[in-house]
KEMAR-20941 format. One record per residue (C-alpha): residue number from 1; x, y, z; residue in three letters. Coordinates in Angstrom, 2 decimals. Layout:
% residues N
+-----+---------+---------+---------+------+
: pos :       X :       Y :       Z : code :
+-----+---------+---------+---------+------+
: NUM :       X :       Y :       Z :  ALA :
...
+-----+---------+---------+---------+------+
***
This chain:
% residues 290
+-----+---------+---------+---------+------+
: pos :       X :       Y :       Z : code :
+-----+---------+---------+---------+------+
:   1 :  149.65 :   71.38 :  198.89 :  UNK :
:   2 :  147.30 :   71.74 :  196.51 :  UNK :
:   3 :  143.95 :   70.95 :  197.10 :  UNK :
:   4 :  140.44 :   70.60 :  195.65 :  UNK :
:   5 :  139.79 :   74.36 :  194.94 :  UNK :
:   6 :  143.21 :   74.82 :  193.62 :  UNK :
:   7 :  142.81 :   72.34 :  190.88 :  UNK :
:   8 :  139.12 :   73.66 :  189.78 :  UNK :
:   9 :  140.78 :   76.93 :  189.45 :  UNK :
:  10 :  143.53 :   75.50 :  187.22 :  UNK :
:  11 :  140.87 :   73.19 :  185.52 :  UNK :
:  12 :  138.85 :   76.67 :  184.35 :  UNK :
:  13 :  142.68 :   78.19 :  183.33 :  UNK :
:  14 :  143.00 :   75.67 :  181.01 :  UNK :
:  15 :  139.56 :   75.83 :  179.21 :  UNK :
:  16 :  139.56 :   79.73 :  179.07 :  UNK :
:  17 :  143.39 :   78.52 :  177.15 :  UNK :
:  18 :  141.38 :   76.07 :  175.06 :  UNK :
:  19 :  138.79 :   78.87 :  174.11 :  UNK :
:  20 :  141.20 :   81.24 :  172.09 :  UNK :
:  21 :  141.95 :   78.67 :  169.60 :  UNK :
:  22 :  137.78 :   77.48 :  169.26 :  UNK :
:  23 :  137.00 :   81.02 :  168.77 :  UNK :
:  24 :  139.79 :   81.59 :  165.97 :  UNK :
:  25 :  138.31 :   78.65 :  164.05 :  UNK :
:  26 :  135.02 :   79.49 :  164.51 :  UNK :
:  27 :  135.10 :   83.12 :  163.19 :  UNK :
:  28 :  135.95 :   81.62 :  159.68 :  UNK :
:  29 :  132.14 :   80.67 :  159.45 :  UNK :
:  30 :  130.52 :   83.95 :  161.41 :  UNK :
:  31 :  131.37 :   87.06 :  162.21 :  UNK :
:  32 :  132.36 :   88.27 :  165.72 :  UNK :
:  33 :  129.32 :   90.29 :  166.65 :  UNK :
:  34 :  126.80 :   87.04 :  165.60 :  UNK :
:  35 :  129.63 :   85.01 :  167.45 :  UNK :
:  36 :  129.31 :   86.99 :  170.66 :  UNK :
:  37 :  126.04 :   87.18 :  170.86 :  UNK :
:  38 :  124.88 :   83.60 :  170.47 :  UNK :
:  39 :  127.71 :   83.11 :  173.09 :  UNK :
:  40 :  126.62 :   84.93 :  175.73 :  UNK :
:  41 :  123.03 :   84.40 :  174.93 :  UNK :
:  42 :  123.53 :   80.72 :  175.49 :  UNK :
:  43 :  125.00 :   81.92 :  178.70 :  UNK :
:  44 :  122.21 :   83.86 :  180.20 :  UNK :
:  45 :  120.19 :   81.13 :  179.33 :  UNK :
:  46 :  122.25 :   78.79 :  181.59 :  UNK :
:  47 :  122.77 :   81.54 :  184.24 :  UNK :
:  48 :  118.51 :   82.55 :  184.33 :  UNK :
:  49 :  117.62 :   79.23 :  186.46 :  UNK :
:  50 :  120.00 :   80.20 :  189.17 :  UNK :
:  51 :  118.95 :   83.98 :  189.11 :  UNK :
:  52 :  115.38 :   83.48 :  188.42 :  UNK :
:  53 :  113.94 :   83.06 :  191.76 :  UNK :
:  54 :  115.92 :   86.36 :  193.19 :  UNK :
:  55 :  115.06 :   88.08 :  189.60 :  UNK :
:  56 :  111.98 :   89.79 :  191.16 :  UNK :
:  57 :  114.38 :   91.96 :  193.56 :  UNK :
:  58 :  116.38 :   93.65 :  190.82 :  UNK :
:  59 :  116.87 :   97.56 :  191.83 :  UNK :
:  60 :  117.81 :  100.30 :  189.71 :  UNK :
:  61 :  121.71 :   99.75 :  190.72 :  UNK :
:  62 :  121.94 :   96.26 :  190.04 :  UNK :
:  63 :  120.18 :   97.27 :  186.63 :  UNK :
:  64 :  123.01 :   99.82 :  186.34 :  UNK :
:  65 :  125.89 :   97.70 :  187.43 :  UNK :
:  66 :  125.10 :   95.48 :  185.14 :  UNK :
:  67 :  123.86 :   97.52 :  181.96 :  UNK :
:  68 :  127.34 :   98.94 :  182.34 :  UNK :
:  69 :  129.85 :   95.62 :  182.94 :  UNK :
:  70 :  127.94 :   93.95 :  180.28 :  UNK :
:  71 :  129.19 :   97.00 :  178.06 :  UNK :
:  72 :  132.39 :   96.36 :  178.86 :  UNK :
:  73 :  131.86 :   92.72 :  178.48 :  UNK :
:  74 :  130.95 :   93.16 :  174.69 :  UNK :
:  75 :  132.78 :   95.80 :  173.89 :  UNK :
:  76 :  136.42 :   93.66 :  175.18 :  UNK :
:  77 :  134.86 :   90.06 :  173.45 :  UNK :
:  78 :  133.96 :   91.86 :  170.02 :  UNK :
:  79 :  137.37 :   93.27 :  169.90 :  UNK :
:  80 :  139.14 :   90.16 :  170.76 :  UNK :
:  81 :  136.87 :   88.07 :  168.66 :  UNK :
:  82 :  137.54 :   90.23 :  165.57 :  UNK :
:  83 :  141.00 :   90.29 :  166.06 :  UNK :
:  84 :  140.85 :   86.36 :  166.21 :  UNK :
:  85 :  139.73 :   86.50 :  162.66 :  UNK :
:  86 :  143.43 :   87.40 :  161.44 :  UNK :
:  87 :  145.93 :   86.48 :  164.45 :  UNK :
:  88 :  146.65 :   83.26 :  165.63 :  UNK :
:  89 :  145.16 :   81.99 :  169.05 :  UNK :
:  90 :  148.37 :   81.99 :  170.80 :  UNK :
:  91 :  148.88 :   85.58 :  169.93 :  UNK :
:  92 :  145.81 :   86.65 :  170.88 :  UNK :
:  93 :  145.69 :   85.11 :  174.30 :  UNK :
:  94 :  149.19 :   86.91 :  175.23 :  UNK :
:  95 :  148.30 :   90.27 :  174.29 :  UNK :
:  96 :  144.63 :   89.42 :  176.05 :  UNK :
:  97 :  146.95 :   88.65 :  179.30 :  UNK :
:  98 :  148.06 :   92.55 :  179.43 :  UNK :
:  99 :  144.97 :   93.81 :  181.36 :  UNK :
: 100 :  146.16 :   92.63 :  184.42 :  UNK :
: 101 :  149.07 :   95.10 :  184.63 :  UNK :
: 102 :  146.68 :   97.81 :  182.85 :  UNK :
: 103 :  143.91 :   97.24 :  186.02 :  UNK :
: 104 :  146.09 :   99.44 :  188.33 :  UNK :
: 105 :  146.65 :  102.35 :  186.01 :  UNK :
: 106 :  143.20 :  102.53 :  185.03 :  UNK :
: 107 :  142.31 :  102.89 :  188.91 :  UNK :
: 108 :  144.89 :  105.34 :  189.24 :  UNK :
: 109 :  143.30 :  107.18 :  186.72 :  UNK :
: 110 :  139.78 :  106.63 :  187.30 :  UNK :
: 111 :  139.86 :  106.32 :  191.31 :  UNK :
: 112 :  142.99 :  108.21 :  191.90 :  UNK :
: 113 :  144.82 :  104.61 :  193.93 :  UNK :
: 114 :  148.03 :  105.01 :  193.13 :  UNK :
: 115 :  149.58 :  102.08 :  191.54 :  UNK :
: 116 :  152.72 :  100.14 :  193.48 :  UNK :
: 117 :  156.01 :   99.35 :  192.14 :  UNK :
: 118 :  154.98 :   95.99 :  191.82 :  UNK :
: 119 :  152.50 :   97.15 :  189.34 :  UNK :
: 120 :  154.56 :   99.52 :  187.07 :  UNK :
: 121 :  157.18 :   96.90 :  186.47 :  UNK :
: 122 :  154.47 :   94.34 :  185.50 :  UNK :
: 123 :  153.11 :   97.59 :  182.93 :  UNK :
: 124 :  157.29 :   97.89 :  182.01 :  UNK :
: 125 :  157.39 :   93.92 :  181.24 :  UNK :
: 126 :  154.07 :   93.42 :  179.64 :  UNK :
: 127 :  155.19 :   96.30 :  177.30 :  UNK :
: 128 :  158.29 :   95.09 :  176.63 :  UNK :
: 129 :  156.90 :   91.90 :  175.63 :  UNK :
: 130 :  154.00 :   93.44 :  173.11 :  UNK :
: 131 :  156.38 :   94.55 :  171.52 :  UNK :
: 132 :  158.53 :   91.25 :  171.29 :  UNK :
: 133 :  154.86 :   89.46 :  170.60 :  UNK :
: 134 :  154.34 :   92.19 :  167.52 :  UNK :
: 135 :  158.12 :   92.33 :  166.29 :  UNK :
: 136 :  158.54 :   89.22 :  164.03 :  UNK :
: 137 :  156.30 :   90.68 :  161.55 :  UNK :
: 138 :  156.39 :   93.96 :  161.63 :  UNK :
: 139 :  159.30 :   95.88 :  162.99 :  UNK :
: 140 :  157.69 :   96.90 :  165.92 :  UNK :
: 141 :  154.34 :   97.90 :  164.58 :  UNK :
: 142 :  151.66 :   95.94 :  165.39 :  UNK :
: 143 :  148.92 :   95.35 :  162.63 :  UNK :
: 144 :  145.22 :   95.74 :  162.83 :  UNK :
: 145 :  144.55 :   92.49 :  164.67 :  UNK :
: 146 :  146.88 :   92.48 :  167.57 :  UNK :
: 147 :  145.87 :   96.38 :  167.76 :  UNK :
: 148 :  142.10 :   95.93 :  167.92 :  UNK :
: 149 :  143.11 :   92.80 :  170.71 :  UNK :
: 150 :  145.11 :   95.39 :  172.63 :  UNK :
: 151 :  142.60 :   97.89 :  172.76 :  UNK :
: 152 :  140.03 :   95.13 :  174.05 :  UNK :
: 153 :  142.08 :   94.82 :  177.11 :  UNK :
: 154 :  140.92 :   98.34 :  177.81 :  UNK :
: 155 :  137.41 :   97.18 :  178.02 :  UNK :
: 156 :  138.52 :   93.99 :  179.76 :  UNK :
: 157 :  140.59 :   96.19 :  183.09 :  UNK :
: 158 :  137.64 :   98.85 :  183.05 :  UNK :
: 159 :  135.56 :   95.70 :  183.48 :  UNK :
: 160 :  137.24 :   94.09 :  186.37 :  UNK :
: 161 :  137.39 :   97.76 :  187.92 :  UNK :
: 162 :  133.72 :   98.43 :  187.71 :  UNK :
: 163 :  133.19 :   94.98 :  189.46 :  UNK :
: 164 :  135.22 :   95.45 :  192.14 :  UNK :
: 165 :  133.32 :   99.54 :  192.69 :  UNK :
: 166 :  129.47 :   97.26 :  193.10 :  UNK :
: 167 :  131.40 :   94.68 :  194.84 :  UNK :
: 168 :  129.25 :   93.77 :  197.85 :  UNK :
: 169 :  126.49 :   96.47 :  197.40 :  UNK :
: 170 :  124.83 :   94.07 :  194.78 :  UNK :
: 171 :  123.20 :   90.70 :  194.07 :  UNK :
: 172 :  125.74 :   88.72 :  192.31 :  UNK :
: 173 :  122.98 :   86.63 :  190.63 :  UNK :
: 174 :  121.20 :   89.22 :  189.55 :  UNK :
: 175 :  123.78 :   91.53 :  188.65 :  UNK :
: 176 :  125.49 :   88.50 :  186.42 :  UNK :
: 177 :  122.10 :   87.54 :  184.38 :  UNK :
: 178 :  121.83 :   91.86 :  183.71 :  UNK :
: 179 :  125.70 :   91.97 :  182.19 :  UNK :
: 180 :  125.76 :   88.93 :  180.19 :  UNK :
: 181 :  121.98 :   89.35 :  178.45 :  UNK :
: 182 :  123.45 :   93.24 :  178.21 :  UNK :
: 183 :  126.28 :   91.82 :  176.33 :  UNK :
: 184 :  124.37 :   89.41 :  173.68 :  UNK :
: 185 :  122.02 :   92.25 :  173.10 :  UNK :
: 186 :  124.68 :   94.60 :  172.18 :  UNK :
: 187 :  125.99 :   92.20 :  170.23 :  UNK :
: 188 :  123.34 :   91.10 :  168.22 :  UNK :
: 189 :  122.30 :   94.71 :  167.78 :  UNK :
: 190 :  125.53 :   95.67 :  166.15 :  UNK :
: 191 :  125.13 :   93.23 :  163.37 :  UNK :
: 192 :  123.42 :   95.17 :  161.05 :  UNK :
: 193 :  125.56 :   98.55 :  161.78 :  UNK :
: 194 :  128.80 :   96.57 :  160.83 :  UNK :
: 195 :  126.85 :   95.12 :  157.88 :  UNK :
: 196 :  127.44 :   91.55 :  159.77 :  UNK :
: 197 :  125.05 :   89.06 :  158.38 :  UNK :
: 198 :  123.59 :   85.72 :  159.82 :  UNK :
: 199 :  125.92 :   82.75 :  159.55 :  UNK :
: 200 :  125.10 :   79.50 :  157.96 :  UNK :
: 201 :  124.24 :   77.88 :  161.27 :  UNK :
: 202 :  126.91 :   75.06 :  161.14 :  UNK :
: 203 :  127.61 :   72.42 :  163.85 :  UNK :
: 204 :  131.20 :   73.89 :  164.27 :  UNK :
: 205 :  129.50 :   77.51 :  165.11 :  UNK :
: 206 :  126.88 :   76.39 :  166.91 :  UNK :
: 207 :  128.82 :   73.99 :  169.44 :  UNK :
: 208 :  131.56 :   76.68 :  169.86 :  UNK :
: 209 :  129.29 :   79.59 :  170.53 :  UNK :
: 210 :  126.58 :   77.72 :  172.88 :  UNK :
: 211 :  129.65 :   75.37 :  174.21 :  UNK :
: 212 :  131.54 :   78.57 :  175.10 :  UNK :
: 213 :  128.53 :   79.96 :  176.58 :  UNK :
: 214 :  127.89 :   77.49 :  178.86 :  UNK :
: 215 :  131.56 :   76.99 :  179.75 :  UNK :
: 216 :  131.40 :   81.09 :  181.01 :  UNK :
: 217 :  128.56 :   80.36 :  183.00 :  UNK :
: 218 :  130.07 :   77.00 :  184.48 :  UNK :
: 219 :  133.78 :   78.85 :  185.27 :  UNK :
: 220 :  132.32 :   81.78 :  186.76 :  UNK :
: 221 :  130.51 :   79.37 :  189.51 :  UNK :
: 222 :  133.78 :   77.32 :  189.62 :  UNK :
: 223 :  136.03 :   80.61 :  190.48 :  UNK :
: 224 :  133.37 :   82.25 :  192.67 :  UNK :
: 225 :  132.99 :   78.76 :  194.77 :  UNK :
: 226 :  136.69 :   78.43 :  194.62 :  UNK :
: 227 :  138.04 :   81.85 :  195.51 :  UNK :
: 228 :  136.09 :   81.67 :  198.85 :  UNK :
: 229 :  139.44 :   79.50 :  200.43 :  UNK :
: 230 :  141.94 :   80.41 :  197.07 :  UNK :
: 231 :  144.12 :   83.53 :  197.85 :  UNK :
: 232 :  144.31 :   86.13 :  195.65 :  UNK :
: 233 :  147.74 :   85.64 :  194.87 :  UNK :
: 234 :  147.59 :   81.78 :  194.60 :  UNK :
: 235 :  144.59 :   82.50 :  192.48 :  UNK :
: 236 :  146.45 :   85.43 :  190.18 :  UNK :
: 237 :  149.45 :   82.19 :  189.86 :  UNK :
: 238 :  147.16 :   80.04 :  188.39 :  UNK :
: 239 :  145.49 :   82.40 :  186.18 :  UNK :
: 240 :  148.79 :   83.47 :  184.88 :  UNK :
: 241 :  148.65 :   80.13 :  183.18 :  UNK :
: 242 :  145.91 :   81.06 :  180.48 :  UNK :
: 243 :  148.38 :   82.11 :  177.42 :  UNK :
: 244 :  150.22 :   79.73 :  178.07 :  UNK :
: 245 :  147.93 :   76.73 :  178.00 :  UNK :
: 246 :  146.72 :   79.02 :  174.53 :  UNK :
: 247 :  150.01 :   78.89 :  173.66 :  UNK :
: 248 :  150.01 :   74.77 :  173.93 :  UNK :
: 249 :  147.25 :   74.21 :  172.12 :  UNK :
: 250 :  147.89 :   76.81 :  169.63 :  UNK :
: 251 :  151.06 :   74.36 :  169.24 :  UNK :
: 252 :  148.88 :   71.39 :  169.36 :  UNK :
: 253 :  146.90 :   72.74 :  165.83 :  UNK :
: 254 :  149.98 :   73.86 :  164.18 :  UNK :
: 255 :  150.61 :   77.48 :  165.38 :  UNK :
: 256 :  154.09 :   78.51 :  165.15 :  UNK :
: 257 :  155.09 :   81.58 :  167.17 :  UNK :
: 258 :  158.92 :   82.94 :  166.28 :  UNK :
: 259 :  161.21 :   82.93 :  169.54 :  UNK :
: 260 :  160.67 :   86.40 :  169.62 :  UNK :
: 261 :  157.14 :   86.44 :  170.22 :  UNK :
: 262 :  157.79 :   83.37 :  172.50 :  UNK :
: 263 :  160.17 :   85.55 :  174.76 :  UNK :
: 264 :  157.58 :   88.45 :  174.63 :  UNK :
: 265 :  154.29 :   86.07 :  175.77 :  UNK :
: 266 :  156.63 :   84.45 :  178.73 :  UNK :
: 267 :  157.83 :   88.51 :  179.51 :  UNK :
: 268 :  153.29 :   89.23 :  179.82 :  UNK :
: 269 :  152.72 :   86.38 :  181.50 :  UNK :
: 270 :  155.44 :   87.30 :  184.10 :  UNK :
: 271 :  153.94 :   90.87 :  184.31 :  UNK :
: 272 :  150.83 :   89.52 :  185.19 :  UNK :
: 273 :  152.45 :   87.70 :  187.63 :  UNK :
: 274 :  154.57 :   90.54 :  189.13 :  UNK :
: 275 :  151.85 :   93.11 :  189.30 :  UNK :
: 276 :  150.03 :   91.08 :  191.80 :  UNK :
: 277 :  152.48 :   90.43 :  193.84 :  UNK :
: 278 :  151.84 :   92.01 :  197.33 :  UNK :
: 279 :  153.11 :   91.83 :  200.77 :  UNK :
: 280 :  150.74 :   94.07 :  202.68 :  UNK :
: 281 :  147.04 :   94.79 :  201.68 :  UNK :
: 282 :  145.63 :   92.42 :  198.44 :  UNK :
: 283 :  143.38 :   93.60 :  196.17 :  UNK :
: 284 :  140.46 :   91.60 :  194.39 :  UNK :
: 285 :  142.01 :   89.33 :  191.47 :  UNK :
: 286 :  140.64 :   89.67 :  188.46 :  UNK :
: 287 :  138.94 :   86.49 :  186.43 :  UNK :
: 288 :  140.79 :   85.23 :  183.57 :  UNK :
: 289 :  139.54 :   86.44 :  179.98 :  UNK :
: 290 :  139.49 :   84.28 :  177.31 :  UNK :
+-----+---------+---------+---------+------+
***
């Protein structure tokens, strides 16, 4: 049966979908580091009255913690935001899908947990299905947009791993305002570097970057409120779902993937799937990243 948790968990799905193809439009009037920033400026802003009044108990780890996810945060977002400039949305979000699979390698590597099974035949599939996703085009090269989005997914899993290490030895609040200001400072501070200029503000940057912004801060209180009765692997079903409802809208405005790439997003959306499935001892499922 699905109840009311279960549906705000699909309702966030869909919008992190919806947000591939708002970004990909967008970034044709800014570039991605101005883009990032006034996104997840907009969403400290919206997180700061709910952290504010525990703001004056912020210790040197939760300073850490978050100096260090919000650097993942930016560097994943710029990467996938760049690469939105010349791949489609639907493309995107698929190869965006493969850091669920990638999560247990990296702590295999990093914390020496040794992945399952389950987990390197979701790495096999989501392979298998880059591949398909990069093949139409290119043999099976992919160019530099789907490469910079693959590499984001890097930042992305490290993310989701260095969450789960302060896990319960830090204020959430706290520890959320410190990654996402983090992550619009970076952001805004790598303008100049990448010789990134201010954008004409238009109304379609400006309601995608502070509408985006606000939508993070909204979904991350929908899947924290939600996950408290949602099991992980109910949770990692419905989260599966993001590419896909990319893929829909993608459809929606026009996008045309070949059957190839079709067959390869529906092969990384069952990885994700299959990596988290578990019959003994869950881990912590990771948030969708759109």
């Amino acid at each position: 049966m699905i109840g009311r948790a279960e549906l705000a968990l699909m309702g966030a799905t869909l919008l992190w979908g919806a947000s591939f193809l708002i970004v990909h439009h967008a970034v044709r009037e800014s570039g991605p580091f101005f883009f990032v920033g006034l996104r997840f400026a907009t969403a400290a802003l919206v997180t700061l009255p709910l952290a504010l009044p525990a703001l004056k108990g912020l210790t040197g780890r939760e300073l850490l913690a978050g100096a260090m996810i919000g650097l993942c945060i930016f560097a994943g977002y710029s990467m996938q935001t760049w690469g939105l400039q010349t791949i489609s949305s639907s493309t995107s979000a698929f190869i965006t899908a493969a850091y669920v699979p990638l999560v247990p390698v990296l702590q295999w590597v990093i914390l020496r947990r040794r992945p399952r099974l389950a987990s390197w035949i979701g790495v096999a599939l989501a392979l298998a299905g880059l591949m398909l996703i990069a093949a139409p085009g290119k043999g099976l090269g992919l160019g530099v947009g789907e490469t910079v989005t693959l590499v984001s997914t890097l930042a992305i899993a490290l993310e989701i791993i260095l969450i789960s290490l302060w896990a319960g030895k830090v204020d959430v609040g706290r520890v959320t305002l410190v990654q996402l200001t983090v992550t619009a400072l970076l952001a805004f501070a790598s303008m100049a570097p990448a010789g990134e200029a201010v954008p004409t503000l238009t109304i379609r940057v400006l309601l995608s970057a502070c509408g985006l912004g606000a939508m993070t801060a909204l979904i991350q209180f929908v899947m924290n409120w939600a996950q408290r009765t949602v099991s992980p692997t109910r949770a990692t079903l419905i989260y599966a779902g993001e590419p896909v409802w990319a893929g829909v809208f993608g459809r929606i405005a026009g996008e045309r993937l070949p059957p190839a790439a079709l067959l390869g997003g529906l092969l990384v959306v069952a990885a994700v799937i299959v990596s988290e499935l578990d019959f003994g001892r869950r881990r912590r499922t990771p948030p969708p990243a759109g």
